[in-house]
N, C-alpha and C positions, 0 to 999 in steps of 0.2 A: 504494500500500500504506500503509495506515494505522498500522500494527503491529500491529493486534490481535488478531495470529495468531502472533506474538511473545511467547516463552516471557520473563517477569523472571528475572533474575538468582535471585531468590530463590526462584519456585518451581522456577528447574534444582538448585537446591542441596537442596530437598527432595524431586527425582525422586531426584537420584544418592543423597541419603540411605538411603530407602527400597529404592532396588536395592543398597547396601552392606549391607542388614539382609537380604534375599529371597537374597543369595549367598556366598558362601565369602569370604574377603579374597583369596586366590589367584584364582578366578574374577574376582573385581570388578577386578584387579586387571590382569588378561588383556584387559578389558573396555574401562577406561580407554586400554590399549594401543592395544590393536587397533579402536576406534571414534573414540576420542576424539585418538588422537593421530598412529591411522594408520600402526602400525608393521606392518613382514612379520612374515609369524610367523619366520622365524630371527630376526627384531631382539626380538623379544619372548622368543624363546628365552633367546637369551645377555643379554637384560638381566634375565631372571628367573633364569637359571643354570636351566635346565631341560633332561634329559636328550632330551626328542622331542618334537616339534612335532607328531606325529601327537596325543598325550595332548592337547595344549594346544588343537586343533583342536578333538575331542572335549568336552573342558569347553568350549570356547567355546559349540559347539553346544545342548549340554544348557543352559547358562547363559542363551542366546538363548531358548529357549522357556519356562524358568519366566518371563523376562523379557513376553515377549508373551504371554504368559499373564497376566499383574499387569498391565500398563501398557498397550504399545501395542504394533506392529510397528515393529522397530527397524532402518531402513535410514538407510543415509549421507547420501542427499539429505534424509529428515526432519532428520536432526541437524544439517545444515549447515545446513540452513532455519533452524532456532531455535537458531542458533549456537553449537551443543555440538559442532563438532567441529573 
């Protein structure tokens, strides 16, 4: 592997830009959580103080396809490929 399938540093800084402009700060925020950092949705609950992980699920979802909509499909083996996650 040569890396040239390897996202820079700086264009991941201007994908997560662009996905902080396309969604809610709560959304983006659920996003970071639950993709990037790999938390259950209860850890994401109570670290967002959030009454129901159904809602949070919800927005996750809707969040997901503006997402692949604009960019690309957004699975965990992508992201860990180009080491965002």
């Amino acid at each position: 592997n040569d890396g040239s399938d390897y996202l820079s540093d700086e264009y991941v800084k201007e994908i997560l830009s662009d996905i902080r402009q396309l969604v809610s700060p709560l959304d983006f925020d659920i996003f970071v959580l639950r993709v990037m950092e790999e938390l259950s949705w209860i850890e994401i609950e109570e670290r967002l103080n959030l009454a129901s992980n159904t809602a949070l699920r919800k927005r996750y979802q809707r969040m997901r396809k503006v997402l692949r909509d604009y960019f690309f499909d957004i699975d965990n083996s992508m992201l860990e490929d180009y080491g965002l996650s």
